[in-house]
C-alpha positions as CSV (number, residue, x, y, z in Angstrom):
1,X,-69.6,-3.3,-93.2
2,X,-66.0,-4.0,-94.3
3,X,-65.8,-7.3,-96.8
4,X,-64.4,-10.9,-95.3
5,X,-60.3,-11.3,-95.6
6,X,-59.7,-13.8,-98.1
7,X,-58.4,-17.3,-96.1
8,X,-54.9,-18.2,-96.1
9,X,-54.3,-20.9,-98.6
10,X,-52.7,-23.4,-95.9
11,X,-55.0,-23.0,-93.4
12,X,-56.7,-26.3,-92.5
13,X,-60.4,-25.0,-92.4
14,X,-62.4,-25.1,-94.9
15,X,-64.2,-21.8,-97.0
16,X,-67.2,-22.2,-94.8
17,X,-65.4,-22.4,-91.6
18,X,-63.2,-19.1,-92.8
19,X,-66.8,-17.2,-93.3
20,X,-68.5,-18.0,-90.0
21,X,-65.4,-16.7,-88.0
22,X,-65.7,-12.9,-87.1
23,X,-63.8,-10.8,-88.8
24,X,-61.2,-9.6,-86.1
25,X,-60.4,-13.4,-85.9
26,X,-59.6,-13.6,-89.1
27,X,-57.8,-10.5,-88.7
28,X,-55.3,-11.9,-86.0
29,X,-55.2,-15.1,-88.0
30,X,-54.0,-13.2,-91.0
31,X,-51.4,-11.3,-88.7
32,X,-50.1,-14.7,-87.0
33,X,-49.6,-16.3,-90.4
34,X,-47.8,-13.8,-92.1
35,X,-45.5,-13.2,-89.3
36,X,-45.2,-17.0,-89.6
37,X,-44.5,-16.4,-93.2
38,X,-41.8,-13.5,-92.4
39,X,-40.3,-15.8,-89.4
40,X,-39.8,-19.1,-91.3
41,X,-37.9,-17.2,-94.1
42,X,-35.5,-15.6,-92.0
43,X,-34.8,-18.7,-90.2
44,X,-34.6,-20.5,-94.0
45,X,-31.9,-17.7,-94.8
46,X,-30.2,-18.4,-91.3
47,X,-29.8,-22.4,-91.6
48,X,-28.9,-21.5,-95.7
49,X,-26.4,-19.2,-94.5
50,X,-24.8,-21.9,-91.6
51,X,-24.8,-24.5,-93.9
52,X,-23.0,-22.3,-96.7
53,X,-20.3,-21.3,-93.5
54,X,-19.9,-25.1,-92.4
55,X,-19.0,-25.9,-96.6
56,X,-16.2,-22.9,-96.4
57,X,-12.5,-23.6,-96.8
58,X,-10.3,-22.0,-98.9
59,X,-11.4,-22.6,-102.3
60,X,-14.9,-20.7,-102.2
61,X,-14.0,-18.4,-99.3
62,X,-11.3,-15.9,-97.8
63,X,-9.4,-19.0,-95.6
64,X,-6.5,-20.1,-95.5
65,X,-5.5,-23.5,-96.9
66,X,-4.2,-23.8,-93.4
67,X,-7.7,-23.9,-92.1
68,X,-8.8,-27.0,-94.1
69,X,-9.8,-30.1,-92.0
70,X,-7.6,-32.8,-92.4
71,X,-8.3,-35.3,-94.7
72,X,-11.1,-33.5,-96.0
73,X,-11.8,-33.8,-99.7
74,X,-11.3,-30.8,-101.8
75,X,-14.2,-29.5,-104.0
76,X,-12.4,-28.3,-107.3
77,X,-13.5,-26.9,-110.1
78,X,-13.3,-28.0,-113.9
79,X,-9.8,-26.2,-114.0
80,X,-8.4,-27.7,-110.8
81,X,-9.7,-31.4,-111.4
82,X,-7.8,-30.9,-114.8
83,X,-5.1,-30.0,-113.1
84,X,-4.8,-32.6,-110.5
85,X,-4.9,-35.3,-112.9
86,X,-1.3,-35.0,-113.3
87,X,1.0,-37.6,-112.6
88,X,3.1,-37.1,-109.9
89,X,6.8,-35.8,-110.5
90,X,8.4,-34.2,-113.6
91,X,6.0,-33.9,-116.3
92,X,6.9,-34.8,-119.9
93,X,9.3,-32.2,-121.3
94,X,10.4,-31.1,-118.2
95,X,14.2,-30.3,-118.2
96,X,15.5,-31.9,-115.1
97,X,17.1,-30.2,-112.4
98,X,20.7,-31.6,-111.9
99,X,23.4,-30.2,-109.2
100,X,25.5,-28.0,-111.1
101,X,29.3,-28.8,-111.5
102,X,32.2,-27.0,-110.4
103,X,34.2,-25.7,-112.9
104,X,38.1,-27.3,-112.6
105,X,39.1,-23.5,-111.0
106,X,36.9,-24.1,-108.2
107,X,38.2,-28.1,-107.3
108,X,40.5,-28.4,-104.5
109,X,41.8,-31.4,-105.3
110,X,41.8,-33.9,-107.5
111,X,41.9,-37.8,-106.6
112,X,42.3,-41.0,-109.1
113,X,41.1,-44.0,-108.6
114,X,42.8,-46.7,-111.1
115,X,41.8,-50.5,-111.1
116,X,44.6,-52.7,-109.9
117,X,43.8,-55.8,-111.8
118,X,41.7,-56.8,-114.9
119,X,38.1,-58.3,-113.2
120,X,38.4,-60.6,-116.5
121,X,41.4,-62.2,-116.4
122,X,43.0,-61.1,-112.9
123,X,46.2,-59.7,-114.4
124,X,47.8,-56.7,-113.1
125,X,47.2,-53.4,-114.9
126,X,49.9,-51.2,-115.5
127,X,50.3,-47.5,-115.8
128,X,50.6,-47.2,-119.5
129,X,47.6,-49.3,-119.9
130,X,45.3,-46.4,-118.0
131,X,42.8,-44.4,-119.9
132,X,40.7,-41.5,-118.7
133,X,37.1,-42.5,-118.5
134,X,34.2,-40.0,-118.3
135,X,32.6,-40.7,-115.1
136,X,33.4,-38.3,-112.7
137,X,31.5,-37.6,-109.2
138,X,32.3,-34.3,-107.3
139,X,31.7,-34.2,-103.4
140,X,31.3,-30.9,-102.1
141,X,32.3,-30.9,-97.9
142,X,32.8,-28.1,-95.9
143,X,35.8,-27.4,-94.5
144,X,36.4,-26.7,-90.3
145,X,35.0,-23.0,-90.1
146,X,38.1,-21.4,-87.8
147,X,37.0,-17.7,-86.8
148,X,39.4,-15.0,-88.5
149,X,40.3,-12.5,-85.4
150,X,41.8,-9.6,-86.3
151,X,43.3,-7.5,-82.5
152,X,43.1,-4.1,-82.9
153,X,46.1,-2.4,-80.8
154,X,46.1,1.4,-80.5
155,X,49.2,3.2,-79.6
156,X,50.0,6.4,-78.3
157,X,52.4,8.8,-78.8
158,X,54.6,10.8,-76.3
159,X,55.8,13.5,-77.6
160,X,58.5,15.8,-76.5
161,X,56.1,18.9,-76.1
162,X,54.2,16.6,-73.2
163,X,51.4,16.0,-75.4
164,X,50.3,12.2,-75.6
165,X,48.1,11.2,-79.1
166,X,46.4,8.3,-79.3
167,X,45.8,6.0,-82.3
168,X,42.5,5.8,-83.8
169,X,40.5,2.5,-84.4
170,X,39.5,2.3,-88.3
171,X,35.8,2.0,-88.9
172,X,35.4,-1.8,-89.3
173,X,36.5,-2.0,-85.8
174,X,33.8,0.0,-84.3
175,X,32.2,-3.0,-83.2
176,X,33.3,-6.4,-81.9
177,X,31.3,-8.3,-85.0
178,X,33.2,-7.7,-88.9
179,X,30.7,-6.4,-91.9
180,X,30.2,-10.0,-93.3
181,X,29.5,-11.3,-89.3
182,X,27.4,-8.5,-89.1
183,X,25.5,-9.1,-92.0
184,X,25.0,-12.9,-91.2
185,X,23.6,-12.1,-87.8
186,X,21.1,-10.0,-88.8
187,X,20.4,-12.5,-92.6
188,X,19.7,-15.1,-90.0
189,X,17.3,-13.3,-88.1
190,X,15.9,-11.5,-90.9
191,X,15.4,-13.9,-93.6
192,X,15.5,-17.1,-91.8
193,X,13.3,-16.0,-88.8
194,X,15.6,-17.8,-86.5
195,X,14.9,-16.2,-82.7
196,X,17.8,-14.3,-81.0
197,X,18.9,-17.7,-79.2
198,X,18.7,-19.9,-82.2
199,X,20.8,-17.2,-83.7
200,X,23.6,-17.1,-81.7
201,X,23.2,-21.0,-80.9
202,X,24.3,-21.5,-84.4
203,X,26.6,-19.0,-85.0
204,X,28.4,-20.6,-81.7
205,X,28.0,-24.0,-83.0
206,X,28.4,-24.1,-87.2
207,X,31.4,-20.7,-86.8
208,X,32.2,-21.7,-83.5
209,X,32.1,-17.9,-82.7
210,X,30.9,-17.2,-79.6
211,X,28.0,-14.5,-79.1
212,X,25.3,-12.9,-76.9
213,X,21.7,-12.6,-77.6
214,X,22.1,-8.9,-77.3
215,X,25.2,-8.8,-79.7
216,X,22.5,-10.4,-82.2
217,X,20.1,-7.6,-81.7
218,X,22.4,-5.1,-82.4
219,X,24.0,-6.2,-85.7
220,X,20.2,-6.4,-86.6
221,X,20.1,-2.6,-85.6
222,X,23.2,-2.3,-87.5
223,X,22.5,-3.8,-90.5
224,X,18.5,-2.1,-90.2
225,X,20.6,1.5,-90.5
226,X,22.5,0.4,-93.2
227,X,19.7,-0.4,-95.4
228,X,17.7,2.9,-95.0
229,X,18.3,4.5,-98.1
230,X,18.5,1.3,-100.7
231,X,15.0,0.3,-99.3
232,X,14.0,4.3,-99.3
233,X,14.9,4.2,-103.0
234,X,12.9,1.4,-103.8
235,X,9.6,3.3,-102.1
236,X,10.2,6.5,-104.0
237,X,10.4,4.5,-107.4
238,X,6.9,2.9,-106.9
239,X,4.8,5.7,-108.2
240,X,6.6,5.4,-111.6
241,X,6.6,1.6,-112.0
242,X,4.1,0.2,-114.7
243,X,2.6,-3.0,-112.5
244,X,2.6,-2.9,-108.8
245,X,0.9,-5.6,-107.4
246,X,-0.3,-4.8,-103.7
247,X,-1.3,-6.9,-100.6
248,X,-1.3,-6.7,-96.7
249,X,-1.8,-9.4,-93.6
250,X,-2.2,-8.6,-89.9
251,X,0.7,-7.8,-88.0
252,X,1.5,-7.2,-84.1
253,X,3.7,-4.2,-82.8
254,X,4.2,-4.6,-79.2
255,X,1.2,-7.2,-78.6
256,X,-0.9,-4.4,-80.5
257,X,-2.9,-4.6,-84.2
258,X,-0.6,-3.8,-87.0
259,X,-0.4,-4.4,-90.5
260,X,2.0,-5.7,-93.0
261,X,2.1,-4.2,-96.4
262,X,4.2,-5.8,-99.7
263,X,4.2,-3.9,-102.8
264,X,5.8,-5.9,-105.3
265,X,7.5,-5.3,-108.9
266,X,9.1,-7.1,-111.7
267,X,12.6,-6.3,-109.9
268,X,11.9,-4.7,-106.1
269,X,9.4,-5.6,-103.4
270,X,8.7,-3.1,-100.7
271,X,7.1,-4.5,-96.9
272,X,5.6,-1.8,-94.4
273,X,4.4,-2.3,-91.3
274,X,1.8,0.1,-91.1
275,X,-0.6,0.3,-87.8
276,X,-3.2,0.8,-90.4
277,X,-4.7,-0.8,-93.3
278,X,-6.7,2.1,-94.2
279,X,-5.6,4.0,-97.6
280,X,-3.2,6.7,-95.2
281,X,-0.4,4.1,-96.4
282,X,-0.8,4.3,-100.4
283,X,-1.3,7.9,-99.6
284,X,2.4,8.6,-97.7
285,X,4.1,6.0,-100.4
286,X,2.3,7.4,-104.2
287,X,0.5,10.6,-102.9
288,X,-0.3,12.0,-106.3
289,X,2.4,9.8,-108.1
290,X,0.4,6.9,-109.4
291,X,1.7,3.2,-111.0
292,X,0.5,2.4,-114.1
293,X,-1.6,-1.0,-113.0
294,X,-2.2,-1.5,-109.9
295,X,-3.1,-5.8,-109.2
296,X,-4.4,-6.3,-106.0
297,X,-7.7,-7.4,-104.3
298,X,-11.1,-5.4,-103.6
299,X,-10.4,-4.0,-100.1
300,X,-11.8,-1.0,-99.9
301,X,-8.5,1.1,-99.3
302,X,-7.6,0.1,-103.0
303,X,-10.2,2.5,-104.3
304,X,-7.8,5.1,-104.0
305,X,-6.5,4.0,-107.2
306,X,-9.0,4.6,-110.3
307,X,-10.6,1.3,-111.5
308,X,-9.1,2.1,-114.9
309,X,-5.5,1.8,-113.4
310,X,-6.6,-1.4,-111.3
311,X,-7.1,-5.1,-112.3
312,X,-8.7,-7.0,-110.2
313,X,-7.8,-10.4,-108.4
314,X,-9.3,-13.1,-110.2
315,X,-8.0,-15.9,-107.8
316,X,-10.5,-13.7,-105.4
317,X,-13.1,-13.5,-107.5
318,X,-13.2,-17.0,-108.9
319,X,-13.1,-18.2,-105.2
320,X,-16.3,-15.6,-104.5
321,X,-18.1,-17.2,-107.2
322,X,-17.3,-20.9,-106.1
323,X,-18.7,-19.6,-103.3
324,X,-21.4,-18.3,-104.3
325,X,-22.4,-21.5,-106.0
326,X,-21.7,-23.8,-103.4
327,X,-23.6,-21.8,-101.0
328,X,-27.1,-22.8,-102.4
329,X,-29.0,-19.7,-102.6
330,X,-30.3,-17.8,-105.3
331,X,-27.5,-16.9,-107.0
332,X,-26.3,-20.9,-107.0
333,X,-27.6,-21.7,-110.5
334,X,-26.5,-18.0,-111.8
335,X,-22.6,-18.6,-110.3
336,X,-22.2,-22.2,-112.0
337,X,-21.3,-21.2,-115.6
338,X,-20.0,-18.2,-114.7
339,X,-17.5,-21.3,-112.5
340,X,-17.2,-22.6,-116.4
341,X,-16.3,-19.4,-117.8
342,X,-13.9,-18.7,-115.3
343,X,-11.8,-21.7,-116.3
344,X,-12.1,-21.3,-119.5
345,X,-10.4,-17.5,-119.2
346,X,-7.8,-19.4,-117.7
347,X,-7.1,-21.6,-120.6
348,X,-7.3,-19.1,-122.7
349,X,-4.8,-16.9,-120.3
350,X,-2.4,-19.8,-120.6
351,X,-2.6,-20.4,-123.8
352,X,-1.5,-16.8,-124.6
353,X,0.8,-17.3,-122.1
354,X,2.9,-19.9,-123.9
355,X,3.4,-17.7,-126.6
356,X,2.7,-18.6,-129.9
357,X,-0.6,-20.5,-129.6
358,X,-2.7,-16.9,-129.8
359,X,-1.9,-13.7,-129.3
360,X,-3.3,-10.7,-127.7
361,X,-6.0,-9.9,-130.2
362,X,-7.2,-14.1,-130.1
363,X,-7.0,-13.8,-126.4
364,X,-9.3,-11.0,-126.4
365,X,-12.0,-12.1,-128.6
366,X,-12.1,-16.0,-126.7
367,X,-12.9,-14.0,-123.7
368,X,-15.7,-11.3,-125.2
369,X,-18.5,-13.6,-124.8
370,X,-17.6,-14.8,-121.3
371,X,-16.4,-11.0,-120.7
372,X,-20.5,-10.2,-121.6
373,X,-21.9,-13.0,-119.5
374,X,-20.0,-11.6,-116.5
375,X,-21.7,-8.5,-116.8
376,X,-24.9,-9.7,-116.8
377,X,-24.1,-12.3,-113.6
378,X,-22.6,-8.9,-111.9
379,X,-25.9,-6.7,-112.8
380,X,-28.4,-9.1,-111.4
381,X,-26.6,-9.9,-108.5
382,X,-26.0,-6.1,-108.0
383,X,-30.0,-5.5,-108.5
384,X,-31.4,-8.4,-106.0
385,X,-31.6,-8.7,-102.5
386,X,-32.5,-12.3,-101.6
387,X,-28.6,-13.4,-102.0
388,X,-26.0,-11.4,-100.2
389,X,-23.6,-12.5,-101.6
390,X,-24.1,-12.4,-105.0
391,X,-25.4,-8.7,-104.3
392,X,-21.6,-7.8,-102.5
393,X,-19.6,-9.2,-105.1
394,X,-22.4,-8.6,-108.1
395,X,-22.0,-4.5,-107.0
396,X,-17.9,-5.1,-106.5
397,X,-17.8,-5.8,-110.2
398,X,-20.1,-3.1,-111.6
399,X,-18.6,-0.5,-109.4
400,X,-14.3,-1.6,-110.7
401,X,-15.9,-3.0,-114.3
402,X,-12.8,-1.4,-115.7
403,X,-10.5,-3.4,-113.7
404,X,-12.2,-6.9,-114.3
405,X,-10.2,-7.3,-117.3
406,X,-7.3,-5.0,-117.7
407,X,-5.0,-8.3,-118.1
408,X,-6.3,-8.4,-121.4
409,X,-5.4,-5.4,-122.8
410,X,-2.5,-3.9,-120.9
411,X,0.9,-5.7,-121.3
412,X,3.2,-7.0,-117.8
413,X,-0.7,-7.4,-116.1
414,X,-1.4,-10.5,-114.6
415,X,-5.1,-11.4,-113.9
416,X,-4.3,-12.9,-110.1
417,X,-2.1,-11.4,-107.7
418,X,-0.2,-14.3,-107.0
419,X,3.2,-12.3,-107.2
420,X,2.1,-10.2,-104.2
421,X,0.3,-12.8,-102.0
422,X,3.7,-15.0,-102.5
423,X,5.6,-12.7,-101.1
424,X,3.3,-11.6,-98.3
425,X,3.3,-15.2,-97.2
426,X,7.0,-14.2,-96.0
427,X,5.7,-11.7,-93.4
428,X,3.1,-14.6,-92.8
429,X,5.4,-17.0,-91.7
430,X,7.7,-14.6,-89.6
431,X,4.5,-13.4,-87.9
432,X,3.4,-17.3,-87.4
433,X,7.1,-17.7,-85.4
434,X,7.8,-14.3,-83.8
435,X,4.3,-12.5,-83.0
436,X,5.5,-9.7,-85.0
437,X,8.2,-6.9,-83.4
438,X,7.9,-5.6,-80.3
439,X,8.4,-2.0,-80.9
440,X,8.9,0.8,-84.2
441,X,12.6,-0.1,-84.7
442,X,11.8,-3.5,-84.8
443,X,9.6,-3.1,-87.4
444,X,11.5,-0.8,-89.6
445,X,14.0,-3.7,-89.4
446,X,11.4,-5.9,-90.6
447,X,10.2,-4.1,-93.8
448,X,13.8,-3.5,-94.4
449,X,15.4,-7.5,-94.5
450,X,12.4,-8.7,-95.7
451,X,12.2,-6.0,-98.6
452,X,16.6,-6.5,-98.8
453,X,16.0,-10.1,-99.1
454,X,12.9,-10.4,-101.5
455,X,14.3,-7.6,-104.4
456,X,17.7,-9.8,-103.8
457,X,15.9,-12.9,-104.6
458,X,14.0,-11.3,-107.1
459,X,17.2,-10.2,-108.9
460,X,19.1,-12.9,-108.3
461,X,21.9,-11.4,-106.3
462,X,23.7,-13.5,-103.1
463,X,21.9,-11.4,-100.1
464,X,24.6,-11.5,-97.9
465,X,26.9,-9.6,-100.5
466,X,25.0,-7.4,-100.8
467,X,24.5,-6.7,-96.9
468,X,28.0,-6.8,-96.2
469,X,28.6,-4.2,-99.0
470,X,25.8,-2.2,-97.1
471,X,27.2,-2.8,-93.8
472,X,30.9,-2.1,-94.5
473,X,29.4,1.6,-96.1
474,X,27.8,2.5,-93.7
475,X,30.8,2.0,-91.5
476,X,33.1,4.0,-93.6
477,X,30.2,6.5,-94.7
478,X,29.8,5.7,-98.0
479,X,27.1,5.6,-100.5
480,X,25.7,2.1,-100.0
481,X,24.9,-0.2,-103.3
482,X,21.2,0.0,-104.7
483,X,18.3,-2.3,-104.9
484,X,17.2,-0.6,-108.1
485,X,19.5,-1.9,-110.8
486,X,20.7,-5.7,-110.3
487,X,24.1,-5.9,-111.4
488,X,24.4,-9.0,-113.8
């Protein structure tokens, strides 16, 4: 005969009770309690795991800061609450930001204004008795915009052989709409995400120039042509650049899933719509060409670059972490100095950042020990199971170790991809206003003004120059200016 099962600790019978049941009794009770057992702690893990979804918002999770309730109280970290202790307004030091003047080749005009009596006395000022004082005040108005209309008139010839020869139209007068009309229409558009109608509405209104919605779209399609090979340029020189710093955010192309990419430099940014967000898109743009760093998040089409040329997103995995700690499970008590550490990196960034205060070497023995402690967050998390997040994120870091802290040691790395998301917001907000583009033309004319407009910024050049210039080539088939080189 097979010994008694031991009781259950929680039952409510006592040790006698337990022996004088049967032994398939105790059996079944054994099977009903530990499927109790099994139930209760995947229900514990389901309300753990509802609660940690109702606390999301973008500091501890993927988000948008969009998606915050109203009113509802942030939940900063030691680095943030630091932060947001600042007064309002210009700190102290701050240079202020003043209009600038025009220089005295760029007034129109020039009016005095002398007093006609003294305000002491009440007698009458004279001429001679004028000096120039040093307050000046220059208002800047705009003067009535009057369209300049140039008719083109062809002639023809008769000659005396019969034969009749017709003038010819010169390029610029291909079209009804001028290179620097042409290049407004489609800047307008483009980098102010104004519809068709609001386009022409305002053209009509502020250049009192009359104009269709279809006139719009084509200096769009215009000016898209123009720009094919500066923005081509800019995609062929991304496999040599030394930082590249990568991101991508849903797009729509005729009502169906898109994406939109932005690869950005020190001097050029390149946007893509891409119907995928698989890696087919770094492989058509580097193929076996690769940057020197690339800074981007983990998404898993990223692996196509080795860890050892990667750094990873800290702003991601800071926010992971907070996450992680916020959410309560077993990783909470492991993720809250690793929460201290991570601000403390970022003093230690900023510090070095300031120049002067430490250099590369200080910066990079500050961060060892944190550097260490990371490791041994990542390697726990990676080896347990009873926190799912701590696991994904512990196993992220072990597998791209090498590109945790490349901003350490490599020079032009940042350790957040800020410079990428920034400009992806762009593509963000024309998505937010337009649905995205409507068909593959459309969308080459969005990764082309949008990348025009963002290396343009980036370099500081005026954007409609530099469209006119690529306009008014393309018209007279020319080589149009570059995007690789700013000229000042």
């Amino acid at each position: 005969m097979s010994p008694p099962f031991p009781k259950p600790p929680d039952l409510p019978l006592s040790q006698e009770e337990w022996d004088a049941l049967p032994q398939n009794v105790q059996g079944v009770f054994l099977v009903f309690v530990v499927s109790l057992e099994t139930r209760t702690h995947v229900l514990e893990e389901e309300v753990r795991e509802l609660r940690a979804r109702l606390g999301q918002d973008s500091s501890n999770s993927s988000k948008p800061p969009s998606s915050d309730q109203p009113g509802a109280k942030k939940k900063y970290h030691k680095r943030e609450r630091e932060k947001g202790r600042r007064a309002a307004g210009a700190q102290e030091g701050h240079e202020g930001a003043r209009r600038a003047t025009f220089p005295p080749e760029k007034v129109t005009r020039v009016v005095n204004h002398r007093p006609d009596c003294c305000e002491a006395c009440g007698d009458k000022l004279l001429d001679t008795q004028m000096v120039e004082g040093n307050h000046r005040r220059q208002v800047v108005e705009i003067p009535e915009i009057v369209p300049d209309v140039t008719e083109h008139r062809v002639f023809v010839g008769l000659c005396t052989c019969g034969c009749s020869t017709w003038g010819k139209f010169p390029p610029e007068a291909a079209y009804g709409t001028g290179p620097r009309l042409t290049a407004l229409t489609a800047e307008l558009s483009g980098r102010y995400r104004l519809s068709r109608e609001e386009t022409a509405d305002l053209l009509s209104d502020v250049l009192d120039v009359p104009i269709c919605k279809g006139t719009v779209q084509a200096c769009c399609e215009r000016t898209s042509e123009a720009l094919v090979k500066p923005v081509e340029e800019v995609e062929k020189a991304l496999p040599e650049a030394e930082v590249v710093n990568m991101d991508e955010t849903g797009w729509k192309v005729a009502g169906k899933k898109a994406w939109l990419w932005v690869f950005a430099t020190t001097l050029t940014v390149l946007f893509v719509v891409h119907p995928k967000r698989g890696r087919g898109i770094l492989e058509q743009l580097f193929g076996t060409g690769k940057p020197g760093v690339v800074v981007s998040d983990r998404w898993s089409a990223y692996s196509f670059f080795e860890p050892d040329h990667r750094q990873l997103c800290w702003s991601h995995i800071e926010r992971d972490i907070i996450g992680i700690s916020d959410a309560k499970g077993a990783g909470s008590s492991s993720a809250g100095p690793m929460v201290e550490g991570t601000a403390g990196m970022f003093s230690n960034w900023h510090a070095f950042r300031r120049r002067g205060e430490i250099n590369r070497v200080v910066l990079a023995e500050r961060i060892a020990p944190f550097k260490e402690a990371l490791w041994a967050f990542a390697e726990a998390g990676a080896a347990q199971k009873q926190d799912k997040k701590w696991r994904g994120l512990g196993r992220d870091l072990v597998r791209y170790w090498p590109a945790v802290f490349r901003f350490v040691e490599v020079e032009g790395v940042e350790p957040t991809n800020n410079l990428g998301e920034r400009d992806v917001r762009k593509g963000v907000l024309w998505r937010r206003s337009s649905q995205g583009s409507r068909s593959e033309a459309g969308s080459l004319f969005v990764g082309r003004i949008l990348s025009t407009a963002a290396t343009c910024r980036r370099q500081g050049r005026n954007l409609l120059k530099f469209l006119e210039a690529a306009v008014l080539a393309k018209m007279h088939n020319q080589p149009p200016p570059t995007l690789l080189t700013s000229p000042h």
